[in-house]
PQR file of N, CA, C, O and H, with PARSE charges and radii, in Angstrom:
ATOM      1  N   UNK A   1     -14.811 -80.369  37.977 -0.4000 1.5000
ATOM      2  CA  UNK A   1     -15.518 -79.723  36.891 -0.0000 2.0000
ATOM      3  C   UNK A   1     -14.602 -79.616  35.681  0.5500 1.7000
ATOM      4  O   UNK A   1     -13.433 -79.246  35.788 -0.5500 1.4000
ATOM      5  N   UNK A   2     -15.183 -79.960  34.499 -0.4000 1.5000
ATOM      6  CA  UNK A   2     -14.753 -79.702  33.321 -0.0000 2.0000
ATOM      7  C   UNK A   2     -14.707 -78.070  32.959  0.5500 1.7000
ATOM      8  O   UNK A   2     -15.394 -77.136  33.372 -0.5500 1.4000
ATOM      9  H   UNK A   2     -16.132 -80.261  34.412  0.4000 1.0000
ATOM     10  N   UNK A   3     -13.695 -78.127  32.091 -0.4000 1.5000
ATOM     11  CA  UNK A   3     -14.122 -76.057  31.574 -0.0000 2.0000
ATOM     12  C   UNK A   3     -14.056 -76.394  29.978  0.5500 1.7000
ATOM     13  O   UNK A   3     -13.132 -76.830  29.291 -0.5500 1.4000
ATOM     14  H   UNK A   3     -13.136 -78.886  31.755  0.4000 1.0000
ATOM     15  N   UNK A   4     -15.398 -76.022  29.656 -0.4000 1.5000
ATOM     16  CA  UNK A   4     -15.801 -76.415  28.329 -0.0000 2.0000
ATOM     17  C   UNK A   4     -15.113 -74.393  27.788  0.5500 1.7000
ATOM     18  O   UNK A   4     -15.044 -73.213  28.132 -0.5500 1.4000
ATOM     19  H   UNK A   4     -16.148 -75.668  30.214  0.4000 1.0000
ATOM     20  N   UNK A   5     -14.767 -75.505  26.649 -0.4000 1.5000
ATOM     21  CA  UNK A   5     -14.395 -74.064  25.949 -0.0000 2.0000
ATOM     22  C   UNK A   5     -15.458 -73.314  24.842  0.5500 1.7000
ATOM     23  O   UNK A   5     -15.909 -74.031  23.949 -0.5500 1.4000
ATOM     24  H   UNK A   5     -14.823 -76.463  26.369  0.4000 1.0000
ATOM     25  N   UNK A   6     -15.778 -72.178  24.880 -0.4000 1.5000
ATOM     26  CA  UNK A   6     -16.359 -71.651  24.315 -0.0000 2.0000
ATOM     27  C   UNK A   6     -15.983 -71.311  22.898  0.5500 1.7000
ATOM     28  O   UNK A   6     -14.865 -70.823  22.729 -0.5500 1.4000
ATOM     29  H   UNK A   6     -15.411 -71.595  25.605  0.4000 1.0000
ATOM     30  N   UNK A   7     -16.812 -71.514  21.793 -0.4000 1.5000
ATOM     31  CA  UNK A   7     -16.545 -71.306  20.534 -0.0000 2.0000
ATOM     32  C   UNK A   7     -17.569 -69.916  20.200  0.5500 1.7000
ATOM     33  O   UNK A   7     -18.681 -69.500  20.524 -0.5500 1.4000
ATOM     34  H   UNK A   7     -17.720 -71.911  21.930  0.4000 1.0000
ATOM     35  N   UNK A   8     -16.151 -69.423  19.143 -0.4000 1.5000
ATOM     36  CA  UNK A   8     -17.093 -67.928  18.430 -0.0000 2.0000
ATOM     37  C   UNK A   8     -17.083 -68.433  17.383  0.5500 1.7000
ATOM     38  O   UNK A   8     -16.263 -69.188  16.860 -0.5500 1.4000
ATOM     39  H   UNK A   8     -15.248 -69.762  18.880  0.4000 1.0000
ATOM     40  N   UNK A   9     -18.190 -67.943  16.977 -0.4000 1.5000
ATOM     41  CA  UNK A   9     -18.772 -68.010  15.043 -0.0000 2.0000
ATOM     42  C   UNK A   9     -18.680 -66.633  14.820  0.5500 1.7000
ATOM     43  O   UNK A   9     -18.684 -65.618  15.517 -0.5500 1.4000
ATOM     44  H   UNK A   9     -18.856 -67.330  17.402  0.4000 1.0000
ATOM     45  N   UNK A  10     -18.572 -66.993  13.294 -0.4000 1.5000
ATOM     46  CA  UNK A  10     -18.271 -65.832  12.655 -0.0000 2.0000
ATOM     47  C   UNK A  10     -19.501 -65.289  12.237  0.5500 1.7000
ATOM     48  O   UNK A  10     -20.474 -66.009  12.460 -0.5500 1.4000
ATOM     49  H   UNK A  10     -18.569 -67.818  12.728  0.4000 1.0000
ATOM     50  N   UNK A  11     -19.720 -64.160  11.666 -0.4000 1.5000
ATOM     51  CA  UNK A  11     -21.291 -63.402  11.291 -0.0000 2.0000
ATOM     52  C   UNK A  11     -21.379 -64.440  10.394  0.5500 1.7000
ATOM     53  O   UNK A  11     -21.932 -65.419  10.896 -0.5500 1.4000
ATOM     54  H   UNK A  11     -18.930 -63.575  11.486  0.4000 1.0000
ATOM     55  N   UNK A  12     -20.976 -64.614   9.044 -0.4000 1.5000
ATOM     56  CA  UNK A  12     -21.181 -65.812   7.873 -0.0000 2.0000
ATOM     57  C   UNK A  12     -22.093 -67.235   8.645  0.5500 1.7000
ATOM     58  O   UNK A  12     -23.182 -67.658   8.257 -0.5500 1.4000
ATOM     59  H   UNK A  12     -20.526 -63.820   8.636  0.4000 1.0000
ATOM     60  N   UNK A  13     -21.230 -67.801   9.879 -0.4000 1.5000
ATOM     61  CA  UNK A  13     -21.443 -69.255  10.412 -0.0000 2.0000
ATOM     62  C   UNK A  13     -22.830 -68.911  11.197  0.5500 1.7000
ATOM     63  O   UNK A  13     -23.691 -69.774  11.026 -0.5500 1.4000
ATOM     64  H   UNK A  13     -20.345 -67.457  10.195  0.4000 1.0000
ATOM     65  N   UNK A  14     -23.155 -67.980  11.901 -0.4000 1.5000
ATOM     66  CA  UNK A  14     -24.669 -66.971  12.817 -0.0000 2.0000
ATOM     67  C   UNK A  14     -25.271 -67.370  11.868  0.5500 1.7000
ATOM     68  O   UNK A  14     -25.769 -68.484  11.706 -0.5500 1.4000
ATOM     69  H   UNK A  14     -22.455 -67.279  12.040  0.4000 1.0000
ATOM     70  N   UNK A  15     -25.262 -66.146  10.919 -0.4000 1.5000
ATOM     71  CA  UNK A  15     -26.144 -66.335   9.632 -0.0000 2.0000
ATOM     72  C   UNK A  15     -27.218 -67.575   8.769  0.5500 1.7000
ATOM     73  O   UNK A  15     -28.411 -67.605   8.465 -0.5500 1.4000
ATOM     74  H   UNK A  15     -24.858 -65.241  11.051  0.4000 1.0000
ATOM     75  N   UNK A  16     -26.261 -68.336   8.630 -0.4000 1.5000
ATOM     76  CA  UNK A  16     -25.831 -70.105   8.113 -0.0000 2.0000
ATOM     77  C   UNK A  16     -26.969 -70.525   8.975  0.5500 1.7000
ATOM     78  O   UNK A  16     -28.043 -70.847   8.467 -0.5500 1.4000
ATOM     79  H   UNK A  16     -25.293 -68.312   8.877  0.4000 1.0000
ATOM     80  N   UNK A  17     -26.695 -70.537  10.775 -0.4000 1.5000
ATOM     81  CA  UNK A  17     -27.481 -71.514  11.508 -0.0000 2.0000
ATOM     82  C   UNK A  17     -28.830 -70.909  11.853  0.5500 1.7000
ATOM     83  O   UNK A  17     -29.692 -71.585  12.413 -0.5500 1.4000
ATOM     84  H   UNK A  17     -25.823 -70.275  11.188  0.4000 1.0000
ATOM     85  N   UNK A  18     -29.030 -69.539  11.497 -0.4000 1.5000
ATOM     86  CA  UNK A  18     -29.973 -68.848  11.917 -0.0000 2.0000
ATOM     87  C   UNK A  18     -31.067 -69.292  11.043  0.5500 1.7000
ATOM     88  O   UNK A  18     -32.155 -69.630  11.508 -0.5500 1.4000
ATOM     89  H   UNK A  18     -28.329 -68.989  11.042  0.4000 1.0000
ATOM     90  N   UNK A  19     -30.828 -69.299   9.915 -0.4000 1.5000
ATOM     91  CA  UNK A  19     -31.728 -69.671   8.578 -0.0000 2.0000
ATOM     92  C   UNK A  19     -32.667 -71.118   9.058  0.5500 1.7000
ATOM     93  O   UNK A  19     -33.837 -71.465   8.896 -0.5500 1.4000
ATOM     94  H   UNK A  19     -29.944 -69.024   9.537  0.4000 1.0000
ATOM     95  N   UNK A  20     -31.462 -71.713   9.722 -0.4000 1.5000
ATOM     96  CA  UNK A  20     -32.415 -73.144   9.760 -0.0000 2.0000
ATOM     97  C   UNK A  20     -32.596 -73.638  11.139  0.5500 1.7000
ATOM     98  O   UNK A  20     -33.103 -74.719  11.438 -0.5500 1.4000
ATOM     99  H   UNK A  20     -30.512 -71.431   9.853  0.4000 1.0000
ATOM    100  N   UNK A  21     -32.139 -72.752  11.948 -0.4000 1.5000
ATOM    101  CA  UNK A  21     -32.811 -72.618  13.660 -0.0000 2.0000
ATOM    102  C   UNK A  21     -34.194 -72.710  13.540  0.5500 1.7000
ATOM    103  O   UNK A  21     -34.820 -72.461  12.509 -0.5500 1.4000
ATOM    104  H   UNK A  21     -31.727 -71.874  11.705  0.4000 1.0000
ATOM    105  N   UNK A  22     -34.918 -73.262  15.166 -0.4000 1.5000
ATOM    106  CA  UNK A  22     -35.951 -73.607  15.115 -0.0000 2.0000
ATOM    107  C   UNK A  22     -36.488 -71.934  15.983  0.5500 1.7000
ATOM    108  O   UNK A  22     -37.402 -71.133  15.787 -0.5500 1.4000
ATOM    109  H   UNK A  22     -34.409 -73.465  16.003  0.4000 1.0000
ATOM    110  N   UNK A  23     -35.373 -72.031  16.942 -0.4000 1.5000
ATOM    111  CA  UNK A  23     -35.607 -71.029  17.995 -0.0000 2.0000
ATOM    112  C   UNK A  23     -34.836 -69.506  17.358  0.5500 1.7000
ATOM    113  O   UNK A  23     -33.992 -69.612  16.468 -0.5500 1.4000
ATOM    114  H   UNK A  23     -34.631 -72.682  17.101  0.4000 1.0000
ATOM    115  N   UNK A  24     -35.195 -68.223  17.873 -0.4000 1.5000
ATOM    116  CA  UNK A  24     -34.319 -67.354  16.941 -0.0000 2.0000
ATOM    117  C   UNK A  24     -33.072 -66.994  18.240  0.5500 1.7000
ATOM    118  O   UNK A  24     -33.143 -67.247  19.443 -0.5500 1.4000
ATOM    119  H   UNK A  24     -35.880 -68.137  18.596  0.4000 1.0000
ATOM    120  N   UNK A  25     -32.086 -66.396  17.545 -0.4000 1.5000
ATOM    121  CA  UNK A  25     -31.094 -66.161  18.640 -0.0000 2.0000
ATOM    122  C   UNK A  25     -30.410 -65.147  18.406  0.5500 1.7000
ATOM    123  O   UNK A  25     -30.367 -64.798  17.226 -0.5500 1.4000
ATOM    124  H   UNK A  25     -32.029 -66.191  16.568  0.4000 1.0000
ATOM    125  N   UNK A  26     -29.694 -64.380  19.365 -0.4000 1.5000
ATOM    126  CA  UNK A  26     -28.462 -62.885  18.677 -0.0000 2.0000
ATOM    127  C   UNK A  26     -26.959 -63.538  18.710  0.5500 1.7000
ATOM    128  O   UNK A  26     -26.391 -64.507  19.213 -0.5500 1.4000
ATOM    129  H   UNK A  26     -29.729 -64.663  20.323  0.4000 1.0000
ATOM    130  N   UNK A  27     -26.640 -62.325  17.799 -0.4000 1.5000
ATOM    131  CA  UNK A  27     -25.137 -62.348  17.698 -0.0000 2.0000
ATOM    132  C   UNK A  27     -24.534 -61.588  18.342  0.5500 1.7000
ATOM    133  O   UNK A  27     -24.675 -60.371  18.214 -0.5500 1.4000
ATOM    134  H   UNK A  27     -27.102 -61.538  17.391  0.4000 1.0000
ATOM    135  N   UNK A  28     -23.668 -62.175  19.241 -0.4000 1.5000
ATOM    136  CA  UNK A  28     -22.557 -60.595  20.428 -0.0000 2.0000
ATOM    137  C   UNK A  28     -21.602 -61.351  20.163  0.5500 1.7000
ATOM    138  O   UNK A  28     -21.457 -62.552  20.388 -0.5500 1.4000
ATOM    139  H   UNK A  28     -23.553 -63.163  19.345  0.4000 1.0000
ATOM    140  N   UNK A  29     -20.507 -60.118  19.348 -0.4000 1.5000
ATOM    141  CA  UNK A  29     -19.625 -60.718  19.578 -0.0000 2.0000
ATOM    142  C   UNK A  29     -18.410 -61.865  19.194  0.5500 1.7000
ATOM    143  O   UNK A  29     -17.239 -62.052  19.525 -0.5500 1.4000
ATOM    144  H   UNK A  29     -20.624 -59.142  19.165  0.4000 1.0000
ATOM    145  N   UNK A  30     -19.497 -62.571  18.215 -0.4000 1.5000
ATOM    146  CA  UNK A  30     -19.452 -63.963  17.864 -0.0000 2.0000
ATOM    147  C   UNK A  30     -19.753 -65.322  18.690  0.5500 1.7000
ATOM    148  O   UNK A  30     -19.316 -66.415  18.330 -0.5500 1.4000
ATOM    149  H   UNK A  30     -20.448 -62.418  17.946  0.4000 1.0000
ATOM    150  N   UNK A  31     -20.896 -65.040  20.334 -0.4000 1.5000
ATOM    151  CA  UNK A  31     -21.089 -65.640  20.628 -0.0000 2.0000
ATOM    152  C   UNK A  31     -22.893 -65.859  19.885  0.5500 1.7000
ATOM    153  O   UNK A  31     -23.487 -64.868  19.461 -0.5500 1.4000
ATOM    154  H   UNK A  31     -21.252 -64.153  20.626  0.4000 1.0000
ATOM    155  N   UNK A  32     -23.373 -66.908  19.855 -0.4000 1.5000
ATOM    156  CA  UNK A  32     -24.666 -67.169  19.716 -0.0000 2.0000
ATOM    157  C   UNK A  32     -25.443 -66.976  21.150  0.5500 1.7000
ATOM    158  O   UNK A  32     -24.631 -67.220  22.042 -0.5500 1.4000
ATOM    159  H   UNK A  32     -22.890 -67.713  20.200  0.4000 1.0000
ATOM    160  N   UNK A  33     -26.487 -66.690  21.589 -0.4000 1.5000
ATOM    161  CA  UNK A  33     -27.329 -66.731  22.786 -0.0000 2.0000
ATOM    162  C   UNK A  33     -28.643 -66.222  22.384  0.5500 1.7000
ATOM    163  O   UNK A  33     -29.018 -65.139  21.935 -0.5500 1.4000
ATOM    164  H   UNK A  33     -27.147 -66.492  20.864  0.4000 1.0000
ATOM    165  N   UNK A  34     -29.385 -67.610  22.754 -0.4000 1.5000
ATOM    166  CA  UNK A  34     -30.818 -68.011  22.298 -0.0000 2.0000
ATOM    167  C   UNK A  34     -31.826 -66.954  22.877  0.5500 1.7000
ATOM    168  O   UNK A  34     -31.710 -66.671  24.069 -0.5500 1.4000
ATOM    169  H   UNK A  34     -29.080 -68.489  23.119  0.4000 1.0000
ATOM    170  N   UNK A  35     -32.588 -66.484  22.295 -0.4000 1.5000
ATOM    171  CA  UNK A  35     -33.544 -65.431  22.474 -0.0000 2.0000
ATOM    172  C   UNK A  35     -34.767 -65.939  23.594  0.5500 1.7000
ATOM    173  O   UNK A  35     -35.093 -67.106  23.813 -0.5500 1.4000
ATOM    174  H   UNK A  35     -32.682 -66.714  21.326  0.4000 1.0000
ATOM    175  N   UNK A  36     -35.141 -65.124  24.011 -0.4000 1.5000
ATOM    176  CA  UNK A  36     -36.498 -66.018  25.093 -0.0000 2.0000
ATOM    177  C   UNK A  36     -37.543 -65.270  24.526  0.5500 1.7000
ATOM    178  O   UNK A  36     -37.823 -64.096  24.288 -0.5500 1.4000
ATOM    179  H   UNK A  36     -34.876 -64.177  23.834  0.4000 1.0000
ATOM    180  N   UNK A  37     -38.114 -66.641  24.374 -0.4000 1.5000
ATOM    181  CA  UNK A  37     -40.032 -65.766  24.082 -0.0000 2.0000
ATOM    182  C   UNK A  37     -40.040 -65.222  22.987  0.5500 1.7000
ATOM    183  O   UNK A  37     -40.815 -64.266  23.033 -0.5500 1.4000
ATOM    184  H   UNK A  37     -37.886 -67.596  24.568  0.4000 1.0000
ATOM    185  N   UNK A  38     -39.545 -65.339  21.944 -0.4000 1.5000
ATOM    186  CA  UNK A  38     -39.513 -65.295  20.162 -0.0000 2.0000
ATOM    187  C   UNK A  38     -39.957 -66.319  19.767  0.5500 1.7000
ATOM    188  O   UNK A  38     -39.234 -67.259  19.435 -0.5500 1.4000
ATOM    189  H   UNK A  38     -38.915 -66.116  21.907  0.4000 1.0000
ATOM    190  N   UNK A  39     -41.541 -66.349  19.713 -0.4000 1.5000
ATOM    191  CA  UNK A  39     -42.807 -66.904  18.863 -0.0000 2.0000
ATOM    192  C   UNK A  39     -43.234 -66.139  18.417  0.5500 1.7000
ATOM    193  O   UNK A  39     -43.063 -64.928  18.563 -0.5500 1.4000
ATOM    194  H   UNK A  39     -42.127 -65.585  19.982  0.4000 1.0000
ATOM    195  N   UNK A  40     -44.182 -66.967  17.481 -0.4000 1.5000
ATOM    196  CA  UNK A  40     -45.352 -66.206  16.680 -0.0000 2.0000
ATOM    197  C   UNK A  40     -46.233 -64.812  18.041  0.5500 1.7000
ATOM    198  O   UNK A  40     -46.254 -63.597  18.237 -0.5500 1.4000
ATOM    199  H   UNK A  40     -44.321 -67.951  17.363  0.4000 1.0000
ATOM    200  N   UNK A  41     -46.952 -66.430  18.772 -0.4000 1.5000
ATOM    201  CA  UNK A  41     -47.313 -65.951  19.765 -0.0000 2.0000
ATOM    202  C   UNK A  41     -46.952 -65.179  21.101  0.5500 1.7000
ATOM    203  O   UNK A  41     -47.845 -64.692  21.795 -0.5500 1.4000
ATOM    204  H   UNK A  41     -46.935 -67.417  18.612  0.4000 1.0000
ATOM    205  N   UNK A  42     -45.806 -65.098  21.387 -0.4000 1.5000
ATOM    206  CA  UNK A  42     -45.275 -64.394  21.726 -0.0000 2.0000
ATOM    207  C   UNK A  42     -45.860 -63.157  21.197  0.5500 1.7000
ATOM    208  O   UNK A  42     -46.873 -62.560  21.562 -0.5500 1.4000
ATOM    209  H   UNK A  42     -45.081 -65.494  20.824  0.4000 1.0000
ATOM    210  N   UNK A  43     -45.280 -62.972  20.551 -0.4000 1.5000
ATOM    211  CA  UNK A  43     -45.007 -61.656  19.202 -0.0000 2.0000
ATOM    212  C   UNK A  43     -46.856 -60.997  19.387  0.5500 1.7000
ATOM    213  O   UNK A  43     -47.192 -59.823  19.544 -0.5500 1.4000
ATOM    214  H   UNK A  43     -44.457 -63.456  20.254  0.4000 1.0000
ATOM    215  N   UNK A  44     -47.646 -62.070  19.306 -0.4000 1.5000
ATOM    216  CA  UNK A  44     -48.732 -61.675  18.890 -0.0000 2.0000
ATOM    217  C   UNK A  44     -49.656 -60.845  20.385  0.5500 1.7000
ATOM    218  O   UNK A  44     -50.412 -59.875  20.414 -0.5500 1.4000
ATOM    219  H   UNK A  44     -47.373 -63.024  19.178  0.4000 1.0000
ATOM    220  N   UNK A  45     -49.023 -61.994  21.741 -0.4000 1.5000
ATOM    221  CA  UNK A  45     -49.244 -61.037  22.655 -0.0000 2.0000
ATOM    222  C   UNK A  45     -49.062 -59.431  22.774  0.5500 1.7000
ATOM    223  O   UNK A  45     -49.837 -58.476  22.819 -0.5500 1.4000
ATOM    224  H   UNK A  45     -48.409 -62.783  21.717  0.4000 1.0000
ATOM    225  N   UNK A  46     -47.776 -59.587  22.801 -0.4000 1.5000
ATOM    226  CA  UNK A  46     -47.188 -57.878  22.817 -0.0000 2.0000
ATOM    227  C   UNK A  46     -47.728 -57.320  21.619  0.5500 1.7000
ATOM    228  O   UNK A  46     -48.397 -56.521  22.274 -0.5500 1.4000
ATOM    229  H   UNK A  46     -47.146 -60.363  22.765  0.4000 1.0000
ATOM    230  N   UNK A  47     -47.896 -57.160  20.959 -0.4000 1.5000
ATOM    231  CA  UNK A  47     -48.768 -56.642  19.818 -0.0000 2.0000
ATOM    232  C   UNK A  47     -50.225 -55.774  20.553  0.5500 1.7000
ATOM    233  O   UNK A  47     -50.600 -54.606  20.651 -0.5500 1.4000
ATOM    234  H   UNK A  47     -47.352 -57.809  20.427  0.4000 1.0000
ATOM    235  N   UNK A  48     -50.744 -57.185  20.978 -0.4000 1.5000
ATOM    236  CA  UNK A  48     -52.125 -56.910  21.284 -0.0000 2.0000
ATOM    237  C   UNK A  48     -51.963 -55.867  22.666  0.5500 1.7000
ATOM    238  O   UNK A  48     -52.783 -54.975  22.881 -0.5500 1.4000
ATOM    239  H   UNK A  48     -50.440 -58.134  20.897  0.4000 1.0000
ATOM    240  N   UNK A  49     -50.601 -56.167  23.692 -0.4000 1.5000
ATOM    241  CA  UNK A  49     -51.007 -55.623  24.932 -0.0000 2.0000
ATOM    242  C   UNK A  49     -50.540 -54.360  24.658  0.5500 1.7000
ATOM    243  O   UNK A  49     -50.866 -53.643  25.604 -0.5500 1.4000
ATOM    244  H   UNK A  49     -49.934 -56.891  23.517  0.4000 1.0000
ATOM    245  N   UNK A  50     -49.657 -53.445  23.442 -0.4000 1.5000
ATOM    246  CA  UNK A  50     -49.100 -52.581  23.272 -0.0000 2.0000
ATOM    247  C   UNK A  50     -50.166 -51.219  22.953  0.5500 1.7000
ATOM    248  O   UNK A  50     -50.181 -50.052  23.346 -0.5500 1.4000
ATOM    249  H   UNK A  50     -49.392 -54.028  22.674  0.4000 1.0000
ATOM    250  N   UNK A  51     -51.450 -52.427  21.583 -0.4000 1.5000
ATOM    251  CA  UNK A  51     -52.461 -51.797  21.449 -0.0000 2.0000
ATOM    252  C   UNK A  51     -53.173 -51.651  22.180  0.5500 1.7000
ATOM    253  O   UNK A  51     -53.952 -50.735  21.916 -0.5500 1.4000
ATOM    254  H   UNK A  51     -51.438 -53.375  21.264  0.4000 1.0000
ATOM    255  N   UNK A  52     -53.362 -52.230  23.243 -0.4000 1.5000
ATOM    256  CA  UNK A  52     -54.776 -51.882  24.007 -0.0000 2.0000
ATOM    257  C   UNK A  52     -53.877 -50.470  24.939  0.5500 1.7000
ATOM    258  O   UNK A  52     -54.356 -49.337  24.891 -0.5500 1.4000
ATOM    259  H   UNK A  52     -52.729 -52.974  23.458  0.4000 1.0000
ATOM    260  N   UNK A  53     -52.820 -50.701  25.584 -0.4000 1.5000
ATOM    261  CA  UNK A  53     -52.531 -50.156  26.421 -0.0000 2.0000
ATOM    262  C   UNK A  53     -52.347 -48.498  25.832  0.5500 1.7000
ATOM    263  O   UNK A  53     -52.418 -47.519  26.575 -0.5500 1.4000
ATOM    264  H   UNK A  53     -52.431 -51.622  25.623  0.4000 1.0000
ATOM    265  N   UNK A  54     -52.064 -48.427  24.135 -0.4000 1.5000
ATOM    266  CA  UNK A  54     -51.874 -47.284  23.658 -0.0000 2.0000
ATOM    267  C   UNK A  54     -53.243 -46.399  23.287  0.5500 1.7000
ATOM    268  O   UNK A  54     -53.375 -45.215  22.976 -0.5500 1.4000
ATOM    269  H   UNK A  54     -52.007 -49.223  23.532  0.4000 1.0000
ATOM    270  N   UNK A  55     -54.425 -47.735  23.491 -0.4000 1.5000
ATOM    271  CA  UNK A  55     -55.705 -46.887  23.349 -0.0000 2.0000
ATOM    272  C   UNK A  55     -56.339 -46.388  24.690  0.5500 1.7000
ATOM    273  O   UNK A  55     -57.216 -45.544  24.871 -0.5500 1.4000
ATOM    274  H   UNK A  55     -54.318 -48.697  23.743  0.4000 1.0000
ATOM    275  N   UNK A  56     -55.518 -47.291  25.725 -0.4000 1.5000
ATOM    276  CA  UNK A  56     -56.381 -46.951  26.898 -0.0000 2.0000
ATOM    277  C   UNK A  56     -55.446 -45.476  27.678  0.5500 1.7000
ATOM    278  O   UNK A  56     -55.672 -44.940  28.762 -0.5500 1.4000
ATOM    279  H   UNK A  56     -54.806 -47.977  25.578  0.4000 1.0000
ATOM    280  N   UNK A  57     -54.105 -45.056  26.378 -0.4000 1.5000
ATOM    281  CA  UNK A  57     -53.755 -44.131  27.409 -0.0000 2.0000
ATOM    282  C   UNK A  57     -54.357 -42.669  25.883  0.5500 1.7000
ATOM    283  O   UNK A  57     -54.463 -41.452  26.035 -0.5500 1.4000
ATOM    284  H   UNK A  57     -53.921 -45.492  25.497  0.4000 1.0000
ATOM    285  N   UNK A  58     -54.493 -43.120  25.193 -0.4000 1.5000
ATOM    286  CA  UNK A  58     -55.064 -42.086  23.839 -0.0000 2.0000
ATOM    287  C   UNK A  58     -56.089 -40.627  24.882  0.5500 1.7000
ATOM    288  O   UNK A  58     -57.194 -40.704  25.419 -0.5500 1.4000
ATOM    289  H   UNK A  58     -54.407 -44.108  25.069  0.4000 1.0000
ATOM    290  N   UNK A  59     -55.160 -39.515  24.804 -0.4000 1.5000
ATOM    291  CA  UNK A  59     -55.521 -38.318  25.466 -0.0000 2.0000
ATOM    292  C   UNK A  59     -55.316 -37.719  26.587  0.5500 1.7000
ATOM    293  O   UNK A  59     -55.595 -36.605  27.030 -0.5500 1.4000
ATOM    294  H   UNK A  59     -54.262 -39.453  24.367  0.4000 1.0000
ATOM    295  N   UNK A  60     -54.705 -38.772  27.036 -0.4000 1.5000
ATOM    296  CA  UNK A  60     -54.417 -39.054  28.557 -0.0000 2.0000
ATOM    297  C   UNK A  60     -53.010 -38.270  28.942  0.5500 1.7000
ATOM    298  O   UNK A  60     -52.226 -38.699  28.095 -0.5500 1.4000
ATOM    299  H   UNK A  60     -54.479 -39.677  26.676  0.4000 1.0000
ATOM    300  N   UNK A  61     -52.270 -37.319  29.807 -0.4000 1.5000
ATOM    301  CA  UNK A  61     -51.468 -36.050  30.121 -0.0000 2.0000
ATOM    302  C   UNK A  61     -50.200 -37.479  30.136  0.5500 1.7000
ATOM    303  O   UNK A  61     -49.073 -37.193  30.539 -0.5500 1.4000
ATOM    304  H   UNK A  61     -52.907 -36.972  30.495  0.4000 1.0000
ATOM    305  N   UNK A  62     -50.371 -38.365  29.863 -0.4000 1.5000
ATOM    306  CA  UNK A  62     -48.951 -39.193  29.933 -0.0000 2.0000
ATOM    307  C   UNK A  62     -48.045 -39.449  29.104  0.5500 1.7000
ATOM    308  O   UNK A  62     -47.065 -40.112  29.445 -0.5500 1.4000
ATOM    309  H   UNK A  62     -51.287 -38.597  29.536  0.4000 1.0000
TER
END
């Protein structure tokens, strides 16, 4: 096995690739690591399941 070496970016270089990433990703650290399930749709699920679930508990002792 090879041991690939790991590179840190700086907040500036994050920044830079984030703008023109397809996928979105965080910064720890100065490592990059790609986000899961950051779509539109994504996004638009949880939205919807947050609302229903906040109307179906509206009055409710919880």
């Amino acid at each position: 096995m090879l041991a690939t070496e790991q590179k840190y970016y700086s907040t500036e270089e994050y920044l830079e690739l984030e703008e023109a990433a397809e996928f979105r990703s965080e910064y720890r650290q100065g490592e990059i690591i790609q986000m899961v399930g950051c779509t539109p749709n994504h996004n638009l699920i949880y939205g919807n399941f947050y609302a229903a679930l906040k109307y179906a508990l509206k009055g409710k002792p919880y």
